[in-house]
PLY file of the C-alpha trace (Angstrom):
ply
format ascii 1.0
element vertex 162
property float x
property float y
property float z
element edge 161
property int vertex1
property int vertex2
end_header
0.00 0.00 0.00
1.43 3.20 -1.11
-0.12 6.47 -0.08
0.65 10.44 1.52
0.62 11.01 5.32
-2.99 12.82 5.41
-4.62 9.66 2.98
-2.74 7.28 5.52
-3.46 8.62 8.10
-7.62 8.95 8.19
-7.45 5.02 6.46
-8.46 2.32 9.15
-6.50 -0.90 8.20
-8.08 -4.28 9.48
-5.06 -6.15 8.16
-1.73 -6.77 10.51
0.69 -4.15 8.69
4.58 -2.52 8.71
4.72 1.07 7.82
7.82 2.54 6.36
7.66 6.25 6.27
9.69 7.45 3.80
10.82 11.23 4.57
12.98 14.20 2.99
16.24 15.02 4.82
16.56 17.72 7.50
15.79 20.32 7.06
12.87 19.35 4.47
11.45 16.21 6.15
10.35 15.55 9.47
10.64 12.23 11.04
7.46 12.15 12.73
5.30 9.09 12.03
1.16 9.50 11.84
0.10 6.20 11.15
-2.94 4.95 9.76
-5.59 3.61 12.68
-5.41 0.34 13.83
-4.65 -1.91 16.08
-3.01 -3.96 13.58
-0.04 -2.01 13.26
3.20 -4.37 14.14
6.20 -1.80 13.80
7.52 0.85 12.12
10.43 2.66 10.26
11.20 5.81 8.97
13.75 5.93 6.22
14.88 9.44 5.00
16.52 10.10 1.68
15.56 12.70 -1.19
14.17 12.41 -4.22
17.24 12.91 -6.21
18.33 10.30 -9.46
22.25 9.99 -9.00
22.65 10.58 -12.94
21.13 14.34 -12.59
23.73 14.96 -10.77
26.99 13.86 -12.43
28.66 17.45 -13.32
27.86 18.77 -9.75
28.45 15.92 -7.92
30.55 17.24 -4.93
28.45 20.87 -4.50
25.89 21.28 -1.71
22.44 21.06 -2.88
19.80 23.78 -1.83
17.98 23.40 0.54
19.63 20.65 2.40
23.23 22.39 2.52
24.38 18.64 1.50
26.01 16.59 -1.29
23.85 14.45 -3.37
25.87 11.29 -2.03
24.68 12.52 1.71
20.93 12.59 0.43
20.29 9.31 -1.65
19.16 6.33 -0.73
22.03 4.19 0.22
22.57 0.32 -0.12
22.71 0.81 4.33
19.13 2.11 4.08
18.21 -0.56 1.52
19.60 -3.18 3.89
18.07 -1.61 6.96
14.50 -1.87 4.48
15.02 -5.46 3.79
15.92 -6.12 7.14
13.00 -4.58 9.08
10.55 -6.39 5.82
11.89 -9.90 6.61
12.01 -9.78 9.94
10.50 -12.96 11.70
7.83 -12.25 13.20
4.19 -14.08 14.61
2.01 -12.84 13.81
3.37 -11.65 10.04
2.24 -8.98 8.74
-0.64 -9.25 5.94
0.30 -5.37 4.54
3.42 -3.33 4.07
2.25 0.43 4.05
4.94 2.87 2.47
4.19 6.74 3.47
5.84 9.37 1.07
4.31 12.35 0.41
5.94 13.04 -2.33
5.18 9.35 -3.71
7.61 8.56 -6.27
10.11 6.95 -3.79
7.47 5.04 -2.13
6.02 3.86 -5.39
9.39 3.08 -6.63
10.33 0.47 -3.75
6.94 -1.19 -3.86
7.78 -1.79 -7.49
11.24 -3.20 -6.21
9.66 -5.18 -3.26
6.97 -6.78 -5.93
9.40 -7.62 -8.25
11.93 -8.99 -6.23
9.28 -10.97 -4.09
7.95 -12.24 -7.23
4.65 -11.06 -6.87
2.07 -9.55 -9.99
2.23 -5.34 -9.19
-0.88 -5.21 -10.31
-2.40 -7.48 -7.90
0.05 -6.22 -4.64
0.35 -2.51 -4.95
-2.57 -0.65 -4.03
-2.49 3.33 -3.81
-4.44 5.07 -1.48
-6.49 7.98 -2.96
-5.98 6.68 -6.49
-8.44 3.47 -6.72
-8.83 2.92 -10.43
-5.31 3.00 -10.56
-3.01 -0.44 -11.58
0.42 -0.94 -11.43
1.55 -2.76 -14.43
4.45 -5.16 -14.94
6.29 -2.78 -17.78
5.74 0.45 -16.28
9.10 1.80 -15.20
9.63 3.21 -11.50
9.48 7.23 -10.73
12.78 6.64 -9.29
14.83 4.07 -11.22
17.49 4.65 -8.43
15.81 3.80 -5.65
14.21 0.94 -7.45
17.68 -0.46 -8.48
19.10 0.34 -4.71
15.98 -1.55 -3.02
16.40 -4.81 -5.59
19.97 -4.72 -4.91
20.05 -4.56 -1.18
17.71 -7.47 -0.75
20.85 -9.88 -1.04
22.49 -8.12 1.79
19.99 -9.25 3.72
20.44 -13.43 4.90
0 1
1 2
2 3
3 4
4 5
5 6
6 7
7 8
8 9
9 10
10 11
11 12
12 13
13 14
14 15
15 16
16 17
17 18
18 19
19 20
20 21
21 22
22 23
23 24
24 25
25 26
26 27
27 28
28 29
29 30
30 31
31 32
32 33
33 34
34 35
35 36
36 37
37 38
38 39
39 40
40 41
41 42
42 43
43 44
44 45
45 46
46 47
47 48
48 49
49 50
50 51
51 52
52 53
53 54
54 55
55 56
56 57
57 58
58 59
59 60
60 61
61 62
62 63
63 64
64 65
65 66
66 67
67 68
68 69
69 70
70 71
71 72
72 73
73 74
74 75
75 76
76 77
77 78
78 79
79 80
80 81
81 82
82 83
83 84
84 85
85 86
86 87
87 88
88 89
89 90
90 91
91 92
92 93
93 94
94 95
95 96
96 97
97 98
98 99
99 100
100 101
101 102
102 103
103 104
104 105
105 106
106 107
107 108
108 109
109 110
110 111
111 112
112 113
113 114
114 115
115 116
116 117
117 118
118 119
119 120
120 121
121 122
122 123
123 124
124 125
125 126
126 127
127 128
128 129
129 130
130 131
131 132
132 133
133 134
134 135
135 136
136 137
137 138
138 139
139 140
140 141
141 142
142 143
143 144
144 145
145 146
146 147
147 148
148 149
149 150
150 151
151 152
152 153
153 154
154 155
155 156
156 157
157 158
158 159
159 160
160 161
């Protein structure tokens, strides 16, 4: 389930469910974590990495990048927070979760690791990622990921993770 804070957070889930907020760098993004209501919720993570595609960024690679006053290898997502993803995903747990909720208000990072997370789980996109607030949307098998980055970083990192 992919969605923004304010969709998420009025959105009762019956299912047992993960959230992994997914948040712009100080100073953009705050860490705080309104969850959807439920009693189902089983834990929690907040992740936070911008929006950026490391290829955008080749010529300028070492300046400081407005407004974060940090270099685009300080603000990506990194195969540490990929592990750290995969990690808190696969956890054992009982009882396992039935939903993984990803909270990005921006939404192209979120949607970009659910595409990962499908794929490398082997499951049909269009049958596993639901977005909140867009219901006669379907994610299809071709369609590429908003962030092909943080798509590549999430497949990547679930082998660092036993």
């Amino acid at each position: 389930m992919v969605g923004a804070r304010e969709p998420l957070a009025n959105l009762v889930i019956e299912q047992r469910y993960l959230v992994v907020a997914i948040t712009d760098p100080p100073p953009v993004g705050k860490a705080d974590l309104p969850l959807p209501r439920s009693d189902q919720l089983l834990d929690s993570l907040v992740l936070s990495f911008a929006d950026l595609a490391p290829a955008d960024f080749q010529e300028r690679w070492g300046e400081r990048l407005a407004p974060y006053d940090r270099t685009v290898d300080e603000l990506i997502m990194t195969p540490a927070m990929g592990k750290k993803l995969w990690s808190f995903l696969l956890r054992k747990r009982d009882p396992w979760p039935e939903v993984f909720v990803l909270r990005d208000d921006g939404d192209r990072r979120a949607l970009s690791v659910a595409y990962a997370i499908a794929d490398v789980l082997g499951l049909r996109r269009s049958a596993s990622i639901y977005r909140v607030g867009a219901e006669d949307w379907s994610a299809s098998a071709d369609e590429a990921p908003p962030n092909r980055h943080v798509y590549e970083s999430t497949k990547r990192a679930r082998a660092m993770v036993v």
